[in-house]
Backbone bond lengths (Angstrom), bond angles and torsions (degrees), N, CA, C in turn:
res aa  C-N    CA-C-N  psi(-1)  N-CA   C-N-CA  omega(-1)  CA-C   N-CA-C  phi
1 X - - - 1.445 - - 1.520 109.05 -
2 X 1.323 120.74 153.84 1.398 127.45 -173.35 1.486 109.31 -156.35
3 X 1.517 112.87 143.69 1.368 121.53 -158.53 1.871 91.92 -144.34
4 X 1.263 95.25 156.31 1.591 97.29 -172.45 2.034 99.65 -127.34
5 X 1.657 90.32 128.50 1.187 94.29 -172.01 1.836 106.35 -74.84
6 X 1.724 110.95 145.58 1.304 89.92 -169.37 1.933 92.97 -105.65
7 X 1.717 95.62 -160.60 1.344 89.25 -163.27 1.776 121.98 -76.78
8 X 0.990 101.90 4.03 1.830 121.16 164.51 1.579 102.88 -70.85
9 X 1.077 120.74 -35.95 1.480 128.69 -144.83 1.545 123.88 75.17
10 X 0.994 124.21 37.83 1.054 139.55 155.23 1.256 136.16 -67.27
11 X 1.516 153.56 149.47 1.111 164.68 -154.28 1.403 115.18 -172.01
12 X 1.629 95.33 128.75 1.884 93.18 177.05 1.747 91.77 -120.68
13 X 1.844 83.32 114.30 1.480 91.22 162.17 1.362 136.81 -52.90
14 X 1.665 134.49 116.03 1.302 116.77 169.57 1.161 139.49 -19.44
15 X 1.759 125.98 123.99 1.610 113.78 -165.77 1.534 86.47 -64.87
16 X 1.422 127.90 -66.89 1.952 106.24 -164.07 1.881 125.70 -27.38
17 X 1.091 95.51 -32.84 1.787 107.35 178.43 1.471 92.32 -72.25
18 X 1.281 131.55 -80.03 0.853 127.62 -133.96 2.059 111.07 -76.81
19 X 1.301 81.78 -24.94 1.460 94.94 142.15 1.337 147.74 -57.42
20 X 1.151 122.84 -58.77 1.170 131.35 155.49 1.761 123.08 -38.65
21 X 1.893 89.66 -62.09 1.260 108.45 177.17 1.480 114.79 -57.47
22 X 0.931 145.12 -12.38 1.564 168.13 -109.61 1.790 99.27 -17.94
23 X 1.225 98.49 63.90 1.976 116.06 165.78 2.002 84.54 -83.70
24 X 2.048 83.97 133.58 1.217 86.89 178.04 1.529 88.08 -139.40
25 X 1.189 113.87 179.18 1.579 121.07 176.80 1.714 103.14 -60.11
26 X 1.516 95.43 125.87 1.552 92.80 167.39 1.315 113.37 98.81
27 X 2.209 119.51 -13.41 1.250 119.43 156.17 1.546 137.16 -68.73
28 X 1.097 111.65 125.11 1.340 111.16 -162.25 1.742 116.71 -89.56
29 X 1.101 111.46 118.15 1.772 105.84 -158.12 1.668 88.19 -114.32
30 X 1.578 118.92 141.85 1.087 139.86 167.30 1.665 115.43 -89.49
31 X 1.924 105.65 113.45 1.600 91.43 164.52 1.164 111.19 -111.28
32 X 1.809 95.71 154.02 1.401 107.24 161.96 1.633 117.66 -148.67
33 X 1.534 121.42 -175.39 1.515 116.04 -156.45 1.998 90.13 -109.55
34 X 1.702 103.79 127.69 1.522 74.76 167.77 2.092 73.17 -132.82
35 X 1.415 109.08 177.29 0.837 136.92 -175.33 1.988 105.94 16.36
36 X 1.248 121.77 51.29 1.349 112.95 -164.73 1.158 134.60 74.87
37 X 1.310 108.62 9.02 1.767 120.52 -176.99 1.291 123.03 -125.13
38 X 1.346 143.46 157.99 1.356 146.40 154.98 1.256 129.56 -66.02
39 X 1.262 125.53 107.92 1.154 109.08 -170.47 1.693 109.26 -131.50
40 X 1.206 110.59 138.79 1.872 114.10 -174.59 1.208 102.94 -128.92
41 X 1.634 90.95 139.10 1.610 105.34 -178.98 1.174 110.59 -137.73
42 X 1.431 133.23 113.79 1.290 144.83 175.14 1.902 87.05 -47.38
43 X 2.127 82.13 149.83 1.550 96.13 -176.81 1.026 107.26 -153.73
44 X 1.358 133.66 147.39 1.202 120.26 -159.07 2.235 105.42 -93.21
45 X 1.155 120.31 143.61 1.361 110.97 166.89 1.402 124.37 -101.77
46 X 1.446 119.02 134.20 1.199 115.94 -159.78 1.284 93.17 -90.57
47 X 2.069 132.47 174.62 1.238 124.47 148.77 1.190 105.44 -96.28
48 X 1.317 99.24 -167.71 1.556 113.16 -153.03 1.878 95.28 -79.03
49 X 1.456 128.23 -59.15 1.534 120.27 126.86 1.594 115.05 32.89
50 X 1.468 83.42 -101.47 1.627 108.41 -160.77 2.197 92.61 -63.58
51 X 0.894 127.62 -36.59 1.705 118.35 167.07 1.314 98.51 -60.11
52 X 1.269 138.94 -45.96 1.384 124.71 -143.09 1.817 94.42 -93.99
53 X 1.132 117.24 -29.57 1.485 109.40 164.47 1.370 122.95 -61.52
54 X 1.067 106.57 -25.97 1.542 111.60 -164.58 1.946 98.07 -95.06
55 X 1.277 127.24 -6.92 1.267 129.14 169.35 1.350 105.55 -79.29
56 X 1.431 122.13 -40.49 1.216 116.62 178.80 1.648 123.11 -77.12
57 X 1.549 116.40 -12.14 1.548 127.54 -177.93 0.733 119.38 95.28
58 X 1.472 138.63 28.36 1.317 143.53 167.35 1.325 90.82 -83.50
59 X 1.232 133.61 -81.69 1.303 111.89 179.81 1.741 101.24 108.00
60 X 1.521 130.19 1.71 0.876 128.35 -162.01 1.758 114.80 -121.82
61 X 0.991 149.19 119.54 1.081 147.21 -163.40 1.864 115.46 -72.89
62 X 1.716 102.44 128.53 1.334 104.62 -176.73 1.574 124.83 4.21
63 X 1.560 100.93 -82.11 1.174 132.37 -150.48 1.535 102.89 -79.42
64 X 1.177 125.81 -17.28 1.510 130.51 164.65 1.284 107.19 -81.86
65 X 1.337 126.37 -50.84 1.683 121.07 166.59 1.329 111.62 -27.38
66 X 1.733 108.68 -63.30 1.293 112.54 -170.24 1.301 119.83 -46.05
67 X 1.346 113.28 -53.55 1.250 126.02 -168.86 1.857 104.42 -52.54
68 X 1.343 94.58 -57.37 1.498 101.82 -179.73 1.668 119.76 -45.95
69 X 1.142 104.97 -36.97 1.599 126.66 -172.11 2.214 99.38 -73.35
70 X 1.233 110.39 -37.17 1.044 121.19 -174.36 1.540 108.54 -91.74
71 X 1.187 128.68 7.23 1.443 132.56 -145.09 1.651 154.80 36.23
72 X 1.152 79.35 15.00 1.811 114.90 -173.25 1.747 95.23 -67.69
73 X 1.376 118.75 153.61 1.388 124.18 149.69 1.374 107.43 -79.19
């Protein structure tokens, strides 16, 4: 598959990739250069929240707290 960068530098990922890949609106993919190539890797973003728990050692993400706090798995 091949995509043409436009003059922004922009690129629209193939829907089959991004499909597969399950890139959805609003996923945030990290680039970087390894051996001469481009390479993107979806990453997850924390909120500001989910850092500030994890300073204290919980270590556990928002929305799993919640759940836990509510008795949910």
């Amino acid at each position: 598959m091949k995509a043409v960068v436009a003059d922004r530098g922009q690129v629209t990922i193939p829907k089959p990739l991004r499909e597969r890949l399950g890139i959805l609106p609003g996923t945030v993919l990290e680039f970087r250069e390894e051996s001469n190539r481009l390479v993107a890797e979806k990453t997850e973003v924390k909120s500001t929240l989910d850092r500030a728990y994890g300073r204290f050692g919980t270590n556990r993400r928002t929305d799993d707290l919640i759940r836990s706090l509510r008795g949910k798995s």
